[in-house]
PyMOL Python script that loads the backbone (N, CA, C, O; Angstrom):
from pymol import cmd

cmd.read_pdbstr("""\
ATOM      1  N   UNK A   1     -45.619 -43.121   1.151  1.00  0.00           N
ATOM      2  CA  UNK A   1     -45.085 -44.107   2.065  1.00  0.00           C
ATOM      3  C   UNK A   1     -43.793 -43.563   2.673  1.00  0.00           C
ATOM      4  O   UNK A   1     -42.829 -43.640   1.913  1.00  0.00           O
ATOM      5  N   UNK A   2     -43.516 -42.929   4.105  1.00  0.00           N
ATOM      6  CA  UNK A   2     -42.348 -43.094   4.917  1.00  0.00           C
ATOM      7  C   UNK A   2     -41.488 -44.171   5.350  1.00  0.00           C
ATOM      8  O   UNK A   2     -41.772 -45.145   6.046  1.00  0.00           O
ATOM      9  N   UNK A   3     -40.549 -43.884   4.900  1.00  0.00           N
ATOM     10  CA  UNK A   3     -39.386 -45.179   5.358  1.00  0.00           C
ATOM     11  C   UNK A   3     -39.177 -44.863   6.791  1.00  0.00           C
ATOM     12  O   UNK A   3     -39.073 -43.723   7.244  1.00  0.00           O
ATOM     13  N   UNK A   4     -39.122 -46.001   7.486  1.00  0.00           N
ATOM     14  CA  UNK A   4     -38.400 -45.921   8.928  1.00  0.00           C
ATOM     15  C   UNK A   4     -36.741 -46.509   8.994  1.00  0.00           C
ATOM     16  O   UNK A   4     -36.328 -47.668   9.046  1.00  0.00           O
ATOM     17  N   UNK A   5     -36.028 -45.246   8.970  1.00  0.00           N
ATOM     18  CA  UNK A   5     -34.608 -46.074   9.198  1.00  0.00           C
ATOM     19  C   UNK A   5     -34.208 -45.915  10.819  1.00  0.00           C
ATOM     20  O   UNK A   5     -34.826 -45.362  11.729  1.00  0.00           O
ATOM     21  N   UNK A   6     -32.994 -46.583  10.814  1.00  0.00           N
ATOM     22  CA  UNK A   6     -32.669 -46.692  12.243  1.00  0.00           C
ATOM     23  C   UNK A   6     -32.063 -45.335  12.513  1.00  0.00           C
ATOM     24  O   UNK A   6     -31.449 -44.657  11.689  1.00  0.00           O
ATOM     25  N   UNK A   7     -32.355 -44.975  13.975  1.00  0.00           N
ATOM     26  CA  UNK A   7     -31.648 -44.166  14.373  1.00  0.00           C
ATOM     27  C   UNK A   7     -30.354 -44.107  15.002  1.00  0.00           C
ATOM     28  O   UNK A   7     -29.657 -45.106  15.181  1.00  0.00           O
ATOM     29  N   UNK A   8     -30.063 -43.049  15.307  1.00  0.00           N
ATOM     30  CA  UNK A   8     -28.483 -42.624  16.408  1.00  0.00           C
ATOM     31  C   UNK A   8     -28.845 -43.337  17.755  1.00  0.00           C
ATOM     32  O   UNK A   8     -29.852 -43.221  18.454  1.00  0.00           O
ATOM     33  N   UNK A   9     -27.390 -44.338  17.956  1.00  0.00           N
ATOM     34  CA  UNK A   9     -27.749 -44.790  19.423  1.00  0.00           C
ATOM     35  C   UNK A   9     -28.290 -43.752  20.257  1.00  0.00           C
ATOM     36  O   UNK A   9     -28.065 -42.579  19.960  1.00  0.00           O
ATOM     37  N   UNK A  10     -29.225 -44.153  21.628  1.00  0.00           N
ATOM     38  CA  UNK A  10     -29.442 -42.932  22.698  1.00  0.00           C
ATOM     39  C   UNK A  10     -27.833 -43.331  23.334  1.00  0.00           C
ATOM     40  O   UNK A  10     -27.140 -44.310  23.610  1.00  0.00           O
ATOM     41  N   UNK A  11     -27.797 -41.670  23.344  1.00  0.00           N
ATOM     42  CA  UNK A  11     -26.643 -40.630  23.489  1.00  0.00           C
ATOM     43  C   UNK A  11     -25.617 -40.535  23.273  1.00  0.00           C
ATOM     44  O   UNK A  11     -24.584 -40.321  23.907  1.00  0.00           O
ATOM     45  N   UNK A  12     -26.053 -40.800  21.733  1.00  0.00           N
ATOM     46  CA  UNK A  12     -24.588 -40.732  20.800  1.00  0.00           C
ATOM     47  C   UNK A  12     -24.341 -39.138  20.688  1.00  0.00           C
ATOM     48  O   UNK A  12     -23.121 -38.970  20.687  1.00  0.00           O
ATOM     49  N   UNK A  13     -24.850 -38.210  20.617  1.00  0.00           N
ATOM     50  CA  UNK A  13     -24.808 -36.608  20.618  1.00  0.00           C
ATOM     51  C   UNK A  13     -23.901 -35.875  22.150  1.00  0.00           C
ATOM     52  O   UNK A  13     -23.081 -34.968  22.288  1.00  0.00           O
ATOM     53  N   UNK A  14     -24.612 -36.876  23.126  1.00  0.00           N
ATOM     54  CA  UNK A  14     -24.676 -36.227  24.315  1.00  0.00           C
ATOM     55  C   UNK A  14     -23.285 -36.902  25.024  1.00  0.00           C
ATOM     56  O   UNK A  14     -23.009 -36.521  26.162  1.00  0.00           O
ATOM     57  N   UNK A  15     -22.634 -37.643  24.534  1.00  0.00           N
ATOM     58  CA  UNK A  15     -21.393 -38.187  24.895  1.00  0.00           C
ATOM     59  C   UNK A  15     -21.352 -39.253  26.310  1.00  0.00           C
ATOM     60  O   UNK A  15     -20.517 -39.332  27.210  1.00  0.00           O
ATOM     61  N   UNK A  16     -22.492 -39.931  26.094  1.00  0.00           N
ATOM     62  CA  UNK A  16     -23.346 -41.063  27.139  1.00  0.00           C
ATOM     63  C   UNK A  16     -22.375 -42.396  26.420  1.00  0.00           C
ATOM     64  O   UNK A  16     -21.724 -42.909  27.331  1.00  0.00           O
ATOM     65  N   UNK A  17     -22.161 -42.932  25.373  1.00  0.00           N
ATOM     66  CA  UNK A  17     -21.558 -44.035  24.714  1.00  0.00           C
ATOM     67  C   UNK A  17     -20.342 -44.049  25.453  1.00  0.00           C
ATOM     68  O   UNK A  17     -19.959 -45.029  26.092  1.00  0.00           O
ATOM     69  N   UNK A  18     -19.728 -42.961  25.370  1.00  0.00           N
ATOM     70  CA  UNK A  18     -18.064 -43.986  26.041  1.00  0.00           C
ATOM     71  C   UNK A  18     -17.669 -42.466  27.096  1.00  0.00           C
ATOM     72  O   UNK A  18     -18.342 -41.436  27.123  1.00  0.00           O
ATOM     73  N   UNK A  19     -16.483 -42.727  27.831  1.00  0.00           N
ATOM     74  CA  UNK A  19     -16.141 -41.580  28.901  1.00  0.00           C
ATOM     75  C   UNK A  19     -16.117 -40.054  28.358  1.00  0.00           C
ATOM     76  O   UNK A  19     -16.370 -39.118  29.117  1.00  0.00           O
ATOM     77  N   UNK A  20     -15.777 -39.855  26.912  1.00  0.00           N
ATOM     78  CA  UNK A  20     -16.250 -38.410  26.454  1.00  0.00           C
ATOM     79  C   UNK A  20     -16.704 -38.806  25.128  1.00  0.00           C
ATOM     80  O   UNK A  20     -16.542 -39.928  24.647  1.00  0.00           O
ATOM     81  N   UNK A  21     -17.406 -37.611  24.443  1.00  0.00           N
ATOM     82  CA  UNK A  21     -18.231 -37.536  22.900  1.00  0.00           C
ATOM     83  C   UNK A  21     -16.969 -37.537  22.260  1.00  0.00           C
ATOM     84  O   UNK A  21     -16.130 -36.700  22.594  1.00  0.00           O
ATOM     85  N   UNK A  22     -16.663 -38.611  21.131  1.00  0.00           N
ATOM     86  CA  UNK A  22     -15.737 -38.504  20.724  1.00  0.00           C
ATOM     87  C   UNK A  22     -15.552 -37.631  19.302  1.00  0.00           C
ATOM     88  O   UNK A  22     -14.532 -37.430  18.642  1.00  0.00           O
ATOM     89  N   UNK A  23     -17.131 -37.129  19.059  1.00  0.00           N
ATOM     90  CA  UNK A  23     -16.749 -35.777  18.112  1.00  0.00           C
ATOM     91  C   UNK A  23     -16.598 -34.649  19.066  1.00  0.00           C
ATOM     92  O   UNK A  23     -16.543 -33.555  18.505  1.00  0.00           O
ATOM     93  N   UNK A  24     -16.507 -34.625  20.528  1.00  0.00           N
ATOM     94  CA  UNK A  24     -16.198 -33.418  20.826  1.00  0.00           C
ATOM     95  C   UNK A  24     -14.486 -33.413  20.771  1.00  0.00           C
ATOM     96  O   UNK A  24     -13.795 -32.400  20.670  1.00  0.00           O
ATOM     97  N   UNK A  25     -14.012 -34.766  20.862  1.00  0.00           N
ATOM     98  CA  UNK A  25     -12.356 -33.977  21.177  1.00  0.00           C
ATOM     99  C   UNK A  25     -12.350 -33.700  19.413  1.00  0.00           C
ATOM    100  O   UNK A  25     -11.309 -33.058  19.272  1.00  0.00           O
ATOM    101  N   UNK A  26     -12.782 -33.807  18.451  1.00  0.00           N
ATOM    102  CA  UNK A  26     -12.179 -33.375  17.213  1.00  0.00           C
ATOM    103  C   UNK A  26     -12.753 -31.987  16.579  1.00  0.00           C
ATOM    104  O   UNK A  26     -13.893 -31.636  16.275  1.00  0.00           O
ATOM    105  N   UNK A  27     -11.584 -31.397  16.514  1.00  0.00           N
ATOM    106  CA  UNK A  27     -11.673 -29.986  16.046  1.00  0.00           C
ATOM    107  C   UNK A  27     -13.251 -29.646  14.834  1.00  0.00           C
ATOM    108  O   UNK A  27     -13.922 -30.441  14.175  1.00  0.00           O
ATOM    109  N   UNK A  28     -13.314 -28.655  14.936  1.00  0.00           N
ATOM    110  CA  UNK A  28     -14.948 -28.681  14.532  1.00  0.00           C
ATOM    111  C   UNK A  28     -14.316 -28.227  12.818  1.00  0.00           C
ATOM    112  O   UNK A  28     -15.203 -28.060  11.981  1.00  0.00           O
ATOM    113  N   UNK A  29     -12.895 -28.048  12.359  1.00  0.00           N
ATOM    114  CA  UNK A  29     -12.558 -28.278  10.829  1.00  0.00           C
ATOM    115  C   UNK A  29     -12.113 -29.720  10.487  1.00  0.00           C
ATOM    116  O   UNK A  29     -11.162 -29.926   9.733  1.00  0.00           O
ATOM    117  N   UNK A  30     -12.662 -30.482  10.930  1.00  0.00           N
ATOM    118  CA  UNK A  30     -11.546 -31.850  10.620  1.00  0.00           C
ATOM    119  C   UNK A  30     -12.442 -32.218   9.653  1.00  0.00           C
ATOM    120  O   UNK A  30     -13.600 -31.951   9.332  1.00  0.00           O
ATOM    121  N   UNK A  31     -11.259 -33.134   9.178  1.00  0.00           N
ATOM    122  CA  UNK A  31     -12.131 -33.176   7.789  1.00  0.00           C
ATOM    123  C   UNK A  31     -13.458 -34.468   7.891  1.00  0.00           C
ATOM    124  O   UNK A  31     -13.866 -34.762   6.767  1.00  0.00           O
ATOM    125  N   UNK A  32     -14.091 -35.171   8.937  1.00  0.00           N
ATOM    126  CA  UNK A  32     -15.112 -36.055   8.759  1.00  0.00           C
ATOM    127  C   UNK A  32     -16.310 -34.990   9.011  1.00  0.00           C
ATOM    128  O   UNK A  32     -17.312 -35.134   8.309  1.00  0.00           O
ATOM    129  N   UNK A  33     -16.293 -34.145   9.765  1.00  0.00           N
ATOM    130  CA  UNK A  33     -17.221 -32.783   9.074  1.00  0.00           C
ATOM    131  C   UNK A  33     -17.336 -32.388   8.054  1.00  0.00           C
ATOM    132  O   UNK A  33     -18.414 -32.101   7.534  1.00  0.00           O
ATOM    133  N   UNK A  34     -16.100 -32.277   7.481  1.00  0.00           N
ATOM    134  CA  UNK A  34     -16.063 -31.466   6.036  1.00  0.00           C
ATOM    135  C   UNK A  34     -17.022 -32.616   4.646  1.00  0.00           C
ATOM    136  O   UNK A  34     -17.644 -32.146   3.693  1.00  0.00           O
ATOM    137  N   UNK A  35     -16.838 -34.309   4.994  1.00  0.00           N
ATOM    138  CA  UNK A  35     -17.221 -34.979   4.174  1.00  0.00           C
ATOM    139  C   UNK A  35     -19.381 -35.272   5.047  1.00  0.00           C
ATOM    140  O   UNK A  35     -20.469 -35.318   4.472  1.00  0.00           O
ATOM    141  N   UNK A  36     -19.147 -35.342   5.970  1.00  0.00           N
ATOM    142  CA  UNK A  36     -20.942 -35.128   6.293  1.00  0.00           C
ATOM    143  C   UNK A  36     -21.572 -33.777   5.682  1.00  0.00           C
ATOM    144  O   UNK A  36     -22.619 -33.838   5.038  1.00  0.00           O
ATOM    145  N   UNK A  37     -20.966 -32.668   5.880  1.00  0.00           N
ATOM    146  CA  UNK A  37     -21.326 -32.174   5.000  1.00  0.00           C
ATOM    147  C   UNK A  37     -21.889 -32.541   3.541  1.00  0.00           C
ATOM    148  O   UNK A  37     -23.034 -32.362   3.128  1.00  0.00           O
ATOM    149  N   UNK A  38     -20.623 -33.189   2.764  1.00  0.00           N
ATOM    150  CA  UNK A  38     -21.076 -33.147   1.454  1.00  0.00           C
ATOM    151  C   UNK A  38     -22.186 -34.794   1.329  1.00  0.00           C
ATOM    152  O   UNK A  38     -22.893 -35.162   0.392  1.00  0.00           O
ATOM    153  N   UNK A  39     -22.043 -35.162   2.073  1.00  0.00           N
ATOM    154  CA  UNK A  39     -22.731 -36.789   2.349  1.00  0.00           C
ATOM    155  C   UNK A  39     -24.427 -36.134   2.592  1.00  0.00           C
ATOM    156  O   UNK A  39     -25.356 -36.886   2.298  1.00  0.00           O
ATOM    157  N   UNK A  40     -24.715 -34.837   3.090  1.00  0.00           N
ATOM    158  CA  UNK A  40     -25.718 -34.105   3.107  1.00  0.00           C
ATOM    159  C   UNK A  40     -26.573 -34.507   1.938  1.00  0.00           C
ATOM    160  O   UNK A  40     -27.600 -35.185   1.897  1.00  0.00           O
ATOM    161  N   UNK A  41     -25.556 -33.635   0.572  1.00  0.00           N
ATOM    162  CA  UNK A  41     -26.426 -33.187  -0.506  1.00  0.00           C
ATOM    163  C   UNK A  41     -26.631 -34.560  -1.612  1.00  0.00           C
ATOM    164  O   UNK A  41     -27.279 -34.485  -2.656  1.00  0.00           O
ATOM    165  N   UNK A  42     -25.964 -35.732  -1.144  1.00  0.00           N
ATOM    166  CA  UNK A  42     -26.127 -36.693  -1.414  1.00  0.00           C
ATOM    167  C   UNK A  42     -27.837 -37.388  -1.973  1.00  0.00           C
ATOM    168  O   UNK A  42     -28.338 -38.041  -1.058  1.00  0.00           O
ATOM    169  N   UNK A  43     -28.511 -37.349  -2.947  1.00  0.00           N
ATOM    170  CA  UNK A  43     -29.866 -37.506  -3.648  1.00  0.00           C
ATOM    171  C   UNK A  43     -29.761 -38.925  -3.558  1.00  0.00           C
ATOM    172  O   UNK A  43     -29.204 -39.486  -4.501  1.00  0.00           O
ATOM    173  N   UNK A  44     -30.353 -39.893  -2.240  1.00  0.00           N
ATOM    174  CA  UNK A  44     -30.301 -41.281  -2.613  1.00  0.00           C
ATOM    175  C   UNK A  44     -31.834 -41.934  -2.668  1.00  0.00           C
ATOM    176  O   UNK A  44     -31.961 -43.150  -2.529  1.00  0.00           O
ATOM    177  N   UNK A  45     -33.319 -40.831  -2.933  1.00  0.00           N
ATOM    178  CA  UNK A  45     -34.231 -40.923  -3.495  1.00  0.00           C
ATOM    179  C   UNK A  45     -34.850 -42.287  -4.382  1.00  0.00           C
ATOM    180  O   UNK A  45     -35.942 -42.844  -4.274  1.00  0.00           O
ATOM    181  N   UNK A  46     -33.899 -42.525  -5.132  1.00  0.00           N
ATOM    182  CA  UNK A  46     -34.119 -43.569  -6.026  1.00  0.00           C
ATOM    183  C   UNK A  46     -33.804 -44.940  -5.569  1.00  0.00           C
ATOM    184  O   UNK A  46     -34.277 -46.038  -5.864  1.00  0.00           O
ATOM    185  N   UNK A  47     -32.846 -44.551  -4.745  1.00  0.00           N
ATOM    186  CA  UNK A  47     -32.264 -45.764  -3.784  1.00  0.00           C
ATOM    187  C   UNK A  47     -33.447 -46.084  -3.001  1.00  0.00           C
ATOM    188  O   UNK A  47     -34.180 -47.039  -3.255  1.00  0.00           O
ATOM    189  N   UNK A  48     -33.592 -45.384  -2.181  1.00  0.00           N
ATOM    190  CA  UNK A  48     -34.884 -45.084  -0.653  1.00  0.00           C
ATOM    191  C   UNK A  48     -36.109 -46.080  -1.242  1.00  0.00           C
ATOM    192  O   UNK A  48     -36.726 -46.904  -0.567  1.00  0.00           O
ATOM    193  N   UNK A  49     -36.325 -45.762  -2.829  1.00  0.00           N
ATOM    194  CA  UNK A  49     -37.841 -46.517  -3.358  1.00  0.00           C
ATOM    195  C   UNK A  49     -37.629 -47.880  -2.837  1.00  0.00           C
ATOM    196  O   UNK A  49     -38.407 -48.455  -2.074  1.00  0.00           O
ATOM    197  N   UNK A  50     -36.267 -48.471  -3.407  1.00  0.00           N
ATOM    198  CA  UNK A  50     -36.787 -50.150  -3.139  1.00  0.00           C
ATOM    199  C   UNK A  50     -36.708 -50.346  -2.112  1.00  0.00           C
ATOM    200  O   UNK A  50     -36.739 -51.570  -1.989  1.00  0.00           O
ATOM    201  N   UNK A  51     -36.562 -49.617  -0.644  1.00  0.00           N
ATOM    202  CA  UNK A  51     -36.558 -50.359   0.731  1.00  0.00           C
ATOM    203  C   UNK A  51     -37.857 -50.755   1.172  1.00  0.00           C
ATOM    204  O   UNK A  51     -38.717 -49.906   1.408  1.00  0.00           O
ATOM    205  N   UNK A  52     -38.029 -51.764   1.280  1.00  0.00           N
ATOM    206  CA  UNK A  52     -39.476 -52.088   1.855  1.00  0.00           C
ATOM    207  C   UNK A  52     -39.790 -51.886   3.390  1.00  0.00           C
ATOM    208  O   UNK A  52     -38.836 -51.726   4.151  1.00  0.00           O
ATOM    209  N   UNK A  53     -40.739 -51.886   3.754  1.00  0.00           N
ATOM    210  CA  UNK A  53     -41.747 -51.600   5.307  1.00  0.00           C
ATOM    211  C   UNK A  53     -41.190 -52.786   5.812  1.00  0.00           C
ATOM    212  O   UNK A  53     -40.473 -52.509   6.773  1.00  0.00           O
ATOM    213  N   UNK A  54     -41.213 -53.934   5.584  1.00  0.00           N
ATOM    214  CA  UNK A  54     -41.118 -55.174   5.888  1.00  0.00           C
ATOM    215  C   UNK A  54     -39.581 -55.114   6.295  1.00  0.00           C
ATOM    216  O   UNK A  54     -38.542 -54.796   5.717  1.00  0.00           O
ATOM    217  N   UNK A  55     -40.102 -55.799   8.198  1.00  0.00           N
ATOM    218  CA  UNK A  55     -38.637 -56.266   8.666  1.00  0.00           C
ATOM    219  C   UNK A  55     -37.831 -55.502   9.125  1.00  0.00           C
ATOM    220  O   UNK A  55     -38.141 -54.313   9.196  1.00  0.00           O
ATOM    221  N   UNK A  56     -36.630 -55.916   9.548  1.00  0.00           N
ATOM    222  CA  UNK A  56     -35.543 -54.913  10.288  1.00  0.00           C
ATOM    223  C   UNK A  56     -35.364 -53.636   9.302  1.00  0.00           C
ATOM    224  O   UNK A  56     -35.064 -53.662   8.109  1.00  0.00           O
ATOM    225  N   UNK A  57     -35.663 -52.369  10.229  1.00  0.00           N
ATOM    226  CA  UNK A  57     -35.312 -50.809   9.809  1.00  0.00           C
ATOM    227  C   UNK A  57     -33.476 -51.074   9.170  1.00  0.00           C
ATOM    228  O   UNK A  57     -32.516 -51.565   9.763  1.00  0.00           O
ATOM    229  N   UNK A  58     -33.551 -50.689   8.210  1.00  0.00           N
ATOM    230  CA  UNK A  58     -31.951 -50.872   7.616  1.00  0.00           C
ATOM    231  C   UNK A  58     -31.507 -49.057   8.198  1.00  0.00           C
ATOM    232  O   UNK A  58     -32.363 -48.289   8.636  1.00  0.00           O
ATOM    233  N   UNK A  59     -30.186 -48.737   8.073  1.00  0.00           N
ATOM    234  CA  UNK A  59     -29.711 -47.911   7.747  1.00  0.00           C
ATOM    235  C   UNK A  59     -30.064 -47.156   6.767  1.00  0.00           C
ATOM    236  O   UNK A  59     -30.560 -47.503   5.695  1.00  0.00           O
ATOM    237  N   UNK A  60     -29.753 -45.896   7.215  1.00  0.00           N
ATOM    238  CA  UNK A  60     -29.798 -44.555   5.832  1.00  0.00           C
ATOM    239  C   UNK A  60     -28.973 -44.892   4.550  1.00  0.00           C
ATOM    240  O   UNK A  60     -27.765 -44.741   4.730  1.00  0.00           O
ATOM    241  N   UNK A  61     -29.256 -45.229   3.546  1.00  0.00           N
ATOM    242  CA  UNK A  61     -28.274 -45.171   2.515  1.00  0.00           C
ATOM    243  C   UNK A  61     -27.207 -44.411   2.357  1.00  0.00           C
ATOM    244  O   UNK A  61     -26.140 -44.834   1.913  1.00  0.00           O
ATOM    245  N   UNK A  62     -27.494 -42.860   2.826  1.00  0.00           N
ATOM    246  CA  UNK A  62     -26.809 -41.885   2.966  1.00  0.00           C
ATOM    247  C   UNK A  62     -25.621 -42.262   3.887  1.00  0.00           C
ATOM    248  O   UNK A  62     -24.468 -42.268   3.457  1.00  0.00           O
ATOM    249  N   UNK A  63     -25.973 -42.617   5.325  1.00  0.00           N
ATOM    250  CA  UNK A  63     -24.970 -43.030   6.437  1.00  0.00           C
ATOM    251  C   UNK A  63     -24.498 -44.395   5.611  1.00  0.00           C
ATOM    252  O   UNK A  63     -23.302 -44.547   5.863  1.00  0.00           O
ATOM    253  N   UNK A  64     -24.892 -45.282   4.863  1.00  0.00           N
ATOM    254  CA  UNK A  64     -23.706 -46.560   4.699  1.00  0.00           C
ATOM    255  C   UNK A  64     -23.094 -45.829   3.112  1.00  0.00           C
ATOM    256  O   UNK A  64     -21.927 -46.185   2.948  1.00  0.00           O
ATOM    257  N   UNK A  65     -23.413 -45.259   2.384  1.00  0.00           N
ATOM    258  CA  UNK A  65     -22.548 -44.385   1.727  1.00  0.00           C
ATOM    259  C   UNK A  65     -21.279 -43.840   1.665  1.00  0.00           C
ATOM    260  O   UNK A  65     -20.284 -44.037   0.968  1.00  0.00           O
ATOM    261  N   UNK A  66     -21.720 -42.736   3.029  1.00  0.00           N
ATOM    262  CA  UNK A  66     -20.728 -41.695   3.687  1.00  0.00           C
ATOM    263  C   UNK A  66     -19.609 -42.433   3.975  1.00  0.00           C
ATOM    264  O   UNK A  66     -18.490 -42.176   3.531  1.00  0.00           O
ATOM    265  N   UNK A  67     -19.964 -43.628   4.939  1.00  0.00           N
ATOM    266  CA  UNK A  67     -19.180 -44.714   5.861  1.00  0.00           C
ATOM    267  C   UNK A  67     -18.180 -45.514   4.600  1.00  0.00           C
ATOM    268  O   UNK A  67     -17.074 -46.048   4.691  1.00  0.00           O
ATOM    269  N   UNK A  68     -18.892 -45.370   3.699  1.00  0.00           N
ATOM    270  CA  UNK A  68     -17.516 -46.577   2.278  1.00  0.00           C
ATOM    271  C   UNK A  68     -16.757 -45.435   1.845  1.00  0.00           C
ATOM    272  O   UNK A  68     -15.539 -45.585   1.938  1.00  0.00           O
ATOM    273  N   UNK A  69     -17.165 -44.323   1.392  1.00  0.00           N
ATOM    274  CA  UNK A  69     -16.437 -43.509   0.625  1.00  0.00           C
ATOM    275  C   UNK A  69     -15.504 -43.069   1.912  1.00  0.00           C
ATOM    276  O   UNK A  69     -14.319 -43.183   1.599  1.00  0.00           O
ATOM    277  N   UNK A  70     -15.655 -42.661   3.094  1.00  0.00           N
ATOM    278  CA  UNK A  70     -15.178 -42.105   3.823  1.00  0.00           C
ATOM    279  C   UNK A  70     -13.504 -42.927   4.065  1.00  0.00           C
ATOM    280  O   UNK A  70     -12.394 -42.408   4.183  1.00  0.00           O
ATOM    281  N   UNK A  71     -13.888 -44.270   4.070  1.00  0.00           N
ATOM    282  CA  UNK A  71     -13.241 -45.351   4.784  1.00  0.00           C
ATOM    283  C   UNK A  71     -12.318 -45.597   3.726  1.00  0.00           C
ATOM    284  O   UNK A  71     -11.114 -45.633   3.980  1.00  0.00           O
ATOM    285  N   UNK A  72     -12.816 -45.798   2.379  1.00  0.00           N
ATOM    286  CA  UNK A  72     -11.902 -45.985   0.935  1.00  0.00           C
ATOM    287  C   UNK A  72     -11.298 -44.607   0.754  1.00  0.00           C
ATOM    288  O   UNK A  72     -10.158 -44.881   0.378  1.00  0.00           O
ATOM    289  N   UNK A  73     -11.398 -43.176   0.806  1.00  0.00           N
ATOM    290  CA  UNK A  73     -10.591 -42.763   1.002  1.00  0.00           C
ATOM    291  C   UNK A  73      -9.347 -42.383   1.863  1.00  0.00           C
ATOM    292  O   UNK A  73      -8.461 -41.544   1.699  1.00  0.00           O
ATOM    293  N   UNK A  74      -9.554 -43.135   2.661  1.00  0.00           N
ATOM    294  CA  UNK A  74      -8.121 -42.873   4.180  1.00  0.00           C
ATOM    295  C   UNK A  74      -7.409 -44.820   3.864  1.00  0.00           C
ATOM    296  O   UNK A  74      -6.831 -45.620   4.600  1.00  0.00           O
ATOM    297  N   UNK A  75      -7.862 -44.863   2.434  1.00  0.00           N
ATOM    298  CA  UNK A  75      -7.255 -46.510   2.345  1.00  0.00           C
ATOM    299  C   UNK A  75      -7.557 -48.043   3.068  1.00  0.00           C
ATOM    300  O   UNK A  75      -6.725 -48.919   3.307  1.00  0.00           O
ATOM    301  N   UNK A  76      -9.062 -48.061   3.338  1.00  0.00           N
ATOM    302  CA  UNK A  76      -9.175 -48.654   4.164  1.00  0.00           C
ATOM    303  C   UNK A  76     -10.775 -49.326   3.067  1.00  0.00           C
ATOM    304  O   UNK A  76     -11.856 -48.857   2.713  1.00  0.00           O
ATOM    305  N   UNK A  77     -10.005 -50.672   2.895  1.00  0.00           N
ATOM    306  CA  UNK A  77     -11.092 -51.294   1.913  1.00  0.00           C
ATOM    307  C   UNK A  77     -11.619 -52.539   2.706  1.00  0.00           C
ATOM    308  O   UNK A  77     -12.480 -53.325   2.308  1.00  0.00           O
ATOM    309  N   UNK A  78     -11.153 -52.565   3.534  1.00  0.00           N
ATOM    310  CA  UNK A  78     -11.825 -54.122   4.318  1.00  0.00           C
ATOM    311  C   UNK A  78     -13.220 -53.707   5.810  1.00  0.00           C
ATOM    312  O   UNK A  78     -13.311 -53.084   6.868  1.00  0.00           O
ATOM    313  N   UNK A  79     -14.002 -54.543   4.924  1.00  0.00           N
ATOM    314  CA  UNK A  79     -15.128 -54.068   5.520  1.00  0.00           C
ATOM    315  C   UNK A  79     -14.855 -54.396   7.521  1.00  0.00           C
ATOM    316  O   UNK A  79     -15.635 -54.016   8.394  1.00  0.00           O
ATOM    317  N   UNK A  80     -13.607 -55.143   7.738  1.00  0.00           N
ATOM    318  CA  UNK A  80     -14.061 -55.378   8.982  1.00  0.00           C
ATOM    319  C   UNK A  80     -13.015 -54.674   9.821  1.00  0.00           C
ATOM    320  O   UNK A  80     -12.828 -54.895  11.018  1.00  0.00           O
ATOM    321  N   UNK A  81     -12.109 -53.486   8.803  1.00  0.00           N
ATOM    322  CA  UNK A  81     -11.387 -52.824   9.634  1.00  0.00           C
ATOM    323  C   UNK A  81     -12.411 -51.433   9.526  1.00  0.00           C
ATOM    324  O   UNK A  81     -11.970 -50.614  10.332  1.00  0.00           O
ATOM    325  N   UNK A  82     -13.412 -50.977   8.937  1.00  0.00           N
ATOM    326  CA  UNK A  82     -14.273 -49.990   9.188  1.00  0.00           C
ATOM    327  C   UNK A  82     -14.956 -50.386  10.131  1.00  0.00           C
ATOM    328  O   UNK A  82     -15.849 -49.674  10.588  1.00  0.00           O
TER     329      UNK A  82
END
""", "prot")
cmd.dss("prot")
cmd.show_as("cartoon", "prot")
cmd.util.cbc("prot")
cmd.orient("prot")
């Protein structure tokens, strides 16, 4: 069984969302590269089982993961300032 999660808005890559790609103005060492990277090797397998077919495509576990740890480390615990 394949999960369908949601994808990347169209032209979130191509810098179509707002007047420039806003990962292009950031240096290609900054560190929210450095943590997708490790958000990569992230095994959320076991997680993935209980999503069911049924209903709205949720997010990657991986991407709402990345997004808490990322956000709790720069001090930022309130879900509605992420």
């Amino acid at each position: 069984m394949t999960l369908i999660f949601k994808k990347d808005p169209d032209g979130f890559n191509q810098g179509a969302l707002l007047a420039t790609n806003i990962f292009a103005l950031l240096s290609r060492d900054h560190e929210c590269f450095i943590y997708e990277e490790i958000f990569k090797q992230i095994d959320t397998s076991s997680i993935e089982v209980k999503y069911k077919k049924i209903g709205q495509h949720a997010y990657h576990p991986r991407r709402v993961v990345g997004i808490l740890i990322y956000a709790y480390s720069h001090g930022v615990f309130s879900s509605r300032e992420m």
